[in-house]
C-alpha positions as CSV (number, residue, x, y, z in Angstrom):
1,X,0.0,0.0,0.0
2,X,2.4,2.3,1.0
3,X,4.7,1.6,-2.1
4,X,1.6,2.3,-4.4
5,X,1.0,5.6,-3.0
6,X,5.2,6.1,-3.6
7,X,5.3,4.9,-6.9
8,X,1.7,7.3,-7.6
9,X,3.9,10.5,-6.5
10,X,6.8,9.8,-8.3
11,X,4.4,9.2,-11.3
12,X,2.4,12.4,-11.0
13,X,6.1,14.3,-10.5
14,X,7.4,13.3,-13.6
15,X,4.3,13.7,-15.3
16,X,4.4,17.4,-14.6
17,X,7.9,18.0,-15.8
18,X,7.3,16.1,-18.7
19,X,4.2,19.0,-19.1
20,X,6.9,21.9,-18.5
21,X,9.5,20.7,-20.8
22,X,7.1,20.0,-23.7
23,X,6.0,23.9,-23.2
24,X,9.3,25.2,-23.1
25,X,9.8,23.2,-26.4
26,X,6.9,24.5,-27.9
27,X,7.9,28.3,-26.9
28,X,11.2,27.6,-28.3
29,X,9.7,26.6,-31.4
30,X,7.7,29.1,-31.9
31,X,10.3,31.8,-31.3
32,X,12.6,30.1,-34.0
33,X,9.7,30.2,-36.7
34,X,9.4,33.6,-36.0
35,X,12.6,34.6,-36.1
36,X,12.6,32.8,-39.5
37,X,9.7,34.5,-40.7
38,X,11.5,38.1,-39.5
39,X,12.0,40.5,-42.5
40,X,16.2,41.0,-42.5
41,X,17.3,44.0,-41.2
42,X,17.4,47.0,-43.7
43,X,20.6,48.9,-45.1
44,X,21.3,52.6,-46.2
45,X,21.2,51.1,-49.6
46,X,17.2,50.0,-48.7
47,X,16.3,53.7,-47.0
48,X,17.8,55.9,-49.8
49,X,15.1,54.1,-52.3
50,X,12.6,55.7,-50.2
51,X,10.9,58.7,-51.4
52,X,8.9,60.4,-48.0
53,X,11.0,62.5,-46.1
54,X,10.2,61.1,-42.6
55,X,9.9,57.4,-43.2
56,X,13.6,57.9,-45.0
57,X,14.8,59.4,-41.7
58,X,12.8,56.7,-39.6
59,X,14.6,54.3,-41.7
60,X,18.0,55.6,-41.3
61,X,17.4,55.6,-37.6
62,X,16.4,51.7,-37.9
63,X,19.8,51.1,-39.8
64,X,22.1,52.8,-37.7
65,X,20.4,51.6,-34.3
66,X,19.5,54.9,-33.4
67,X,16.0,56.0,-32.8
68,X,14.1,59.0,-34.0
69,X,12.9,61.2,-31.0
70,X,12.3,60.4,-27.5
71,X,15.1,58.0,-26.7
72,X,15.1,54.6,-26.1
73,X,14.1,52.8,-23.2
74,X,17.3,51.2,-23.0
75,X,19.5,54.1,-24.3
76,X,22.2,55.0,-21.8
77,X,21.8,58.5,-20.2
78,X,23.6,61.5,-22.2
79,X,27.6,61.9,-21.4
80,X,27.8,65.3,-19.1
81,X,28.9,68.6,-20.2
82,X,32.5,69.5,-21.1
83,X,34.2,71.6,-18.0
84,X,34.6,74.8,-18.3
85,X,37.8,75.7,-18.7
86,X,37.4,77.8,-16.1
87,X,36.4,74.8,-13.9
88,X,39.0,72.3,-15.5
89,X,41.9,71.0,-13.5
90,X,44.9,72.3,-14.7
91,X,46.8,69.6,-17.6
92,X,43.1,70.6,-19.1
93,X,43.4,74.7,-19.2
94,X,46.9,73.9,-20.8
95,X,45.9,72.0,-23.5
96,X,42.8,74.1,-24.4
97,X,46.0,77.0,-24.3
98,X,48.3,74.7,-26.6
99,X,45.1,73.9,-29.0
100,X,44.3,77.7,-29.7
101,X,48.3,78.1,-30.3
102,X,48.0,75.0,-32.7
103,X,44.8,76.2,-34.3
104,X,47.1,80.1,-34.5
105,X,50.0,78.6,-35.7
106,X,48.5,76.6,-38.5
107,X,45.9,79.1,-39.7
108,X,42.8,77.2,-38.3
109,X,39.7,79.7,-36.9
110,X,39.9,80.7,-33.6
111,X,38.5,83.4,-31.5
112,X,42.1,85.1,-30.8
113,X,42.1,88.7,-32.5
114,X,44.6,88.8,-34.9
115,X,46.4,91.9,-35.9
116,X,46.0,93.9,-38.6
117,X,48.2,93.2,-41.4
118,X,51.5,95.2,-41.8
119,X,51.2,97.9,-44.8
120,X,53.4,97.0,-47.8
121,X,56.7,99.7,-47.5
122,X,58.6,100.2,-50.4
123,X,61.5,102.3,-48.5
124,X,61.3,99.5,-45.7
125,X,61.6,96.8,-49.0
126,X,65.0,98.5,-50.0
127,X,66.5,99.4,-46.7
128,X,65.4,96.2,-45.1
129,X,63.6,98.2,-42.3
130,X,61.0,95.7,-41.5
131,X,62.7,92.3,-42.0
132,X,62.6,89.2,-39.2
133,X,65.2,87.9,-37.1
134,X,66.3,85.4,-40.2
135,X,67.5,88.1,-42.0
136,X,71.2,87.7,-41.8
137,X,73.4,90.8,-40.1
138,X,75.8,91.1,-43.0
139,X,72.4,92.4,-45.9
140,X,73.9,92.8,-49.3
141,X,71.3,94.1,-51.8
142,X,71.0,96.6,-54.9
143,X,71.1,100.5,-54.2
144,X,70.4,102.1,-57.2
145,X,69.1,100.8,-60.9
146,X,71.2,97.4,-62.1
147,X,71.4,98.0,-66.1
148,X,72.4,98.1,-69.5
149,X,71.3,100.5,-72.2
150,X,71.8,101.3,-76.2
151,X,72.2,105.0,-75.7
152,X,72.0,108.0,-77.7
153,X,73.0,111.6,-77.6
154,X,71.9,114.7,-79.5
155,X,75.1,116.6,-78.4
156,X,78.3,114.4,-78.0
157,X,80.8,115.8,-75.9
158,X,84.0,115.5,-77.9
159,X,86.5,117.5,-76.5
160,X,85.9,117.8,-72.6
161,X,87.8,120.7,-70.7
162,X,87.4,122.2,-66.9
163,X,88.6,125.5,-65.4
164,X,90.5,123.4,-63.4
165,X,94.0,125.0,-62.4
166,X,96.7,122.4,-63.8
167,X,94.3,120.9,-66.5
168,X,93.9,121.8,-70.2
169,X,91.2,121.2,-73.1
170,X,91.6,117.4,-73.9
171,X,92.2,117.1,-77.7
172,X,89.1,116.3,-79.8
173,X,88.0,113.0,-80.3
174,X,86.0,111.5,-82.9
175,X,83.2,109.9,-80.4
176,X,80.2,108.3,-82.1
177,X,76.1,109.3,-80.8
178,X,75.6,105.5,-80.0
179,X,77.0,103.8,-77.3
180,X,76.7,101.4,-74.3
181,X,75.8,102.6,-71.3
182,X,75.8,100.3,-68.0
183,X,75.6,100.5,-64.3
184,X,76.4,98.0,-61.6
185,X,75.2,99.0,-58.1
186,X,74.9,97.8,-54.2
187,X,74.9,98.3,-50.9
188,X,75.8,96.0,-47.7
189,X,74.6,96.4,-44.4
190,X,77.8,96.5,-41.9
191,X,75.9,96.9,-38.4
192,X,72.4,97.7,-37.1
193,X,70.9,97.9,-33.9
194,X,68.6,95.0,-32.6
195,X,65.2,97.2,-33.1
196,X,66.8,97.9,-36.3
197,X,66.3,101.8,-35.9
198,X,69.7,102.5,-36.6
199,X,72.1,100.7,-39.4
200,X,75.2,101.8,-41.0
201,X,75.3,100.7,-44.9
202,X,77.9,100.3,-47.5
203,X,77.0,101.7,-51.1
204,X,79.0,101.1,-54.7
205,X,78.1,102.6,-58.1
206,X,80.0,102.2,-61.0
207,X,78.7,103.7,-64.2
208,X,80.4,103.0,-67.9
209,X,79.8,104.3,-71.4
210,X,81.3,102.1,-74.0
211,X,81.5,103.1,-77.6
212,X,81.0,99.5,-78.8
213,X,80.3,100.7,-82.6
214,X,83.1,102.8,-82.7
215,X,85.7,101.1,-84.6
216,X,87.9,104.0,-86.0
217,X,88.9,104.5,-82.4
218,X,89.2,100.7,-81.5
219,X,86.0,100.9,-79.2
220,X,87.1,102.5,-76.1
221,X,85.6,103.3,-72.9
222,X,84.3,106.7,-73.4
223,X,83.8,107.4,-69.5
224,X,83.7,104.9,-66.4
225,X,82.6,106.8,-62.7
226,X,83.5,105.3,-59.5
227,X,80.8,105.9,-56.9
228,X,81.2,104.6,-53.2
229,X,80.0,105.8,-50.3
230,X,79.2,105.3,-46.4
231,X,75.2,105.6,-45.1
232,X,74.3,105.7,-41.3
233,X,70.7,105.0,-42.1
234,X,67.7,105.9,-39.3
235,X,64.1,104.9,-39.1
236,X,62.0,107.7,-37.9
237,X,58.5,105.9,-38.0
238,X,56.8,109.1,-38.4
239,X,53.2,109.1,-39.6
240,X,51.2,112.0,-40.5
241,X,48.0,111.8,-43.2
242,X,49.0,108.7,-44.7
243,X,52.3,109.8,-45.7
244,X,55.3,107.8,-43.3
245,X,58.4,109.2,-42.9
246,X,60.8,105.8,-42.9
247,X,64.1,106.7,-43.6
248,X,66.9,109.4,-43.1
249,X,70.2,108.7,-44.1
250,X,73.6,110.6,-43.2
251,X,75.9,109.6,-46.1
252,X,79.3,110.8,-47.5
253,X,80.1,110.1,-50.8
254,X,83.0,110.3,-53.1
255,X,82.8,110.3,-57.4
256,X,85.9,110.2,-59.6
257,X,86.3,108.8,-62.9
258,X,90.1,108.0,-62.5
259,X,91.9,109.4,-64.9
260,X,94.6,111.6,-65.5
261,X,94.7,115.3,-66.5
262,X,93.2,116.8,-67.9
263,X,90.4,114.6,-68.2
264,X,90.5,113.8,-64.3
265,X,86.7,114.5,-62.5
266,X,86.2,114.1,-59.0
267,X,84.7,115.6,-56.1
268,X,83.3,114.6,-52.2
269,X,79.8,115.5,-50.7
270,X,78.2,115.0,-47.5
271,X,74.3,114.7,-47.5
272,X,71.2,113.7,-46.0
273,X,68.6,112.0,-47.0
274,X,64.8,112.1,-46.0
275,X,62.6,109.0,-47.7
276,X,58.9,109.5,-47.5
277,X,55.9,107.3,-48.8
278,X,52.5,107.0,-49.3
279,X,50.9,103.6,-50.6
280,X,52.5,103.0,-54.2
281,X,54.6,106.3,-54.0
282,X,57.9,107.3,-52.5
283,X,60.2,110.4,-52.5
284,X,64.0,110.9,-52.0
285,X,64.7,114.5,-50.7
286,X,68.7,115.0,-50.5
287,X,70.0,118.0,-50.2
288,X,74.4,118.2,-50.1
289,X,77.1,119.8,-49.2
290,X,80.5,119.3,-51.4
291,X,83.6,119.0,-49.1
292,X,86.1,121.5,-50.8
293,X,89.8,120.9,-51.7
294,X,92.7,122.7,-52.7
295,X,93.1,125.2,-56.0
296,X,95.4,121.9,-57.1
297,X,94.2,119.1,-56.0
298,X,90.6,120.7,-57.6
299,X,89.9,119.6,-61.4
300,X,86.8,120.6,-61.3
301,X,85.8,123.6,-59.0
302,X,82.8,124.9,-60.7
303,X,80.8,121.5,-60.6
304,X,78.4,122.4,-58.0
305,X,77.2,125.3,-60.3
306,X,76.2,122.7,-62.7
307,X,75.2,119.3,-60.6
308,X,73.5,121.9,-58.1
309,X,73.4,121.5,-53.7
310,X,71.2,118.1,-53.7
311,X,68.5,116.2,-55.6
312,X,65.1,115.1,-55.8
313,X,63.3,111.5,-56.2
314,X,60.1,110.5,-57.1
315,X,59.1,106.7,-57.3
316,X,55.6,104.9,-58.3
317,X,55.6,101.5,-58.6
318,X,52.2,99.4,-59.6
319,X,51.0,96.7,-58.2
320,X,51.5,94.9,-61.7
321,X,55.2,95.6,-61.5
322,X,55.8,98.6,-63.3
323,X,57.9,101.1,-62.1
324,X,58.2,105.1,-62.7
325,X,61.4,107.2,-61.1
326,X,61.8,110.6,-61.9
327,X,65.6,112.4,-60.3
328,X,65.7,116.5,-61.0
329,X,68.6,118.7,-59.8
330,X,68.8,122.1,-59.8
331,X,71.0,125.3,-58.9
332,X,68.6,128.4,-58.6
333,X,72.4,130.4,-58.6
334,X,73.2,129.7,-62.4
335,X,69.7,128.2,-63.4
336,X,71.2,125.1,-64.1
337,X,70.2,121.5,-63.6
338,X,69.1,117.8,-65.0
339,X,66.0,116.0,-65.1
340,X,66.3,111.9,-65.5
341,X,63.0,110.0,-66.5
342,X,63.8,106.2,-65.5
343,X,60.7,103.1,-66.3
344,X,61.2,99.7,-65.6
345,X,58.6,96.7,-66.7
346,X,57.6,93.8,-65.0
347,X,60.2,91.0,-66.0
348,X,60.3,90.3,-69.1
349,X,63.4,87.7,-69.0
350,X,63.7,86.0,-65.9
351,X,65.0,88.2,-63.3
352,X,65.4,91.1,-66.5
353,X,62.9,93.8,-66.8
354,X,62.6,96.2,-69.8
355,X,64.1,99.8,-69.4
356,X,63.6,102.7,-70.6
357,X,66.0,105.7,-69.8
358,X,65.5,109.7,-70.8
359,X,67.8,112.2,-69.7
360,X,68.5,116.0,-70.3
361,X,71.1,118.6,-68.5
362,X,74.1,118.7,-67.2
363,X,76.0,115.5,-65.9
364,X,75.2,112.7,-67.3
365,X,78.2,111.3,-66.6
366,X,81.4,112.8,-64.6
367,X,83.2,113.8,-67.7
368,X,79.9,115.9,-68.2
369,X,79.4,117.5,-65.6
370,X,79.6,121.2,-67.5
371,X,78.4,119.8,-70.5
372,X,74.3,119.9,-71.9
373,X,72.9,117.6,-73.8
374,X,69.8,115.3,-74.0
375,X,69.9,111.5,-73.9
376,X,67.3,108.2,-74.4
377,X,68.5,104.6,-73.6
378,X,66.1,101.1,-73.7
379,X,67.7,98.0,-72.4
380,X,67.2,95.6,-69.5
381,X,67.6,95.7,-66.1
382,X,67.9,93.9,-63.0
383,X,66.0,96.4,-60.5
384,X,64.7,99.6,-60.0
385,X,65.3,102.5,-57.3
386,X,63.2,100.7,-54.7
């Protein structure tokens, strides 16, 4: 009796499980066919075929797991603000400082103020007045105009002479209209200060005029002038209605030809020079003073009557590369003077831009100096004033 009512139990147990494992099956089941009947999950490629705006979006959302709107039950809560910099600790606040000097350095936006650009200076362009600390100490760069020229006179000077004491009328020569006319010029920078206000420059010119189609006389070199002189150069930094005062230069200069009497020209000055600009223009004011010498020493003591107490400079130069110089002298004494027209091109042959050359007056070259006549020369050249 007792083991019937055992073996009942037992039977009754195992019945039951038998009934829970035959459900879980059937769940099971029924998941899997479902699962099997599930439409696969949809790709970009599937939402951009839809046309309707918002069922496109829903779609995208459905792709990329996201969901469109509230957000979903499960979704994790939303990552907290950024610190303020203010509030960081301090390795943050110096990298927020090193990314803005990243972002400066490499031309990124940022919220820094920049400043305003530095205005283009053609006197600061030639005298190296704004340069950065990679410009070497020891500058070397051109002074004035770089060039060669066909020239022509309408007067030649064949048979120089000087009231000179010592020299005599040089015998006549047979010198031809047409010649070559070149210049080679520079300057070097010796010493400047570290703010570079103050500089103290180095100048050579050296001027020729070859007769080159002369052949009766074997094609001599008509006239060669020796130019160099010493420049303590200054840098003002005055402004007043647009125009800048940049430059003022205390120079002494020496000019001889180096020849013998009585075709010997030379003579020393002193000066100063005040360089002015305003945008594309820019003016050379130099007044001199000519350091006398002895009655025999002096081959030409009446040159200042004729090359006057200083000169005048006017520059344009266009944003296109053209540039316009025009040099007058002047002695109100004798009413006697010069007036040079100089225009340079864009280059035309690598470094070489076209030149164009007009001159009339007295001294266009040392051997000149008392002597008027009017001139024209086109050629290249390698630079102009500024």
């Amino acid at each position: 009796m007792l083991w019937s009512s055992v073996a009942g139990s037992q039977s009754t147990l195992m019945h039951l499980r038998a009934k829970r494992l035959l459900g879980a099956v059937i769940a099971l089941t029924a998941v899997a066919a479902a699962c099997a009947h599930a439409a696969p999950p949809r790709t970009a490629a599937d939402c951009a075929a839809i046309d309707d705006d918002t069922a496109r979006l829903a779609c995208y959302d459905e792709a990329t797991g996201r969901t469109h709107g509230a957000s979903a039950p499960n979704a994790p809560p939303p990552a907290p603000a950024s610190p303020t910099p203010a509030a960081s600790s301090p390795a943050a606040a110096a990298a927020a400082v090193t990314s803005t000097a990243v972002r400066a350095a490499t031309g990124q936006s940022s919220n820094i103020a920049k400043p305003p650009p530095t205005p283009r200076s053609l006197l600061g362009e030639a005298w190296a007045l704004d340069g950065n600390a990679r410009d070497p100490r020891f500058n070397l760069r051109f002074h004035n105009p770089n060039y060669v020229i066909f020239r022509y006179s309408d007067h030649v000077n064949d048979q120089p002479h000087s009231p000179g004491e010592g020299t005599s009328q040089a015998l006549p020569a047979p010198l031809q209209p047409n010649e070559l006319k070149f210049q080679v010029s520079f300057k070097a920078r010796l010493w400047e200060t570290e703010n570079r206000r103050l500089a103290v420059w180095l100048g050579y010119t050296q001027q020729s005029n070859w007769q080159i189609f002369n052949e009766r006389l074997s094609r001599p070199f008509r006239e060669t002038d020796y130019e160099p002189e010493l420049m303590v150069a200054l840098r003002p930094d005055i402004e007043l209605d647009g125009w800048r005062w940049r430059l003022l230069n205390f120079g002494i200069v020496h000019q001889s030809n180096g020849r013998a009497d009585p075709l010997s020209r030379s003579w020393n000055r002193v000066y100063a020079q005040f360089g002015v600009e305003h945008g594309n223009f820019a003016f050379y004011v130099r007044p001199w003073y000519r350091l006398h010498e002895t009655a025999d020493d002096d081959n030409n003591p009446d040159i200042a009557d004729y090359m006057g107490h200083g000169d005048v400079k006017a520059i344009y130069r266009s944003d296109s590369g053209y540039a316009i110089t025009a040099t007058g002298r002047y002695n109100a004494r004798t009413r006697k003077g010069a007036a040079e027209l100089e225009l340079s091109t864009p280059p035309l042959l690598g470094p070489l831009k076209g030149y164009l050359q007009v001159f009339s007056g007295y001294g266009e070259s040392l051997i000149d100096y008392n002597w008027r006549q009017t001139t024209i020369g086109v050629g290249l050249t390698l630079n102009d004033l500024l």
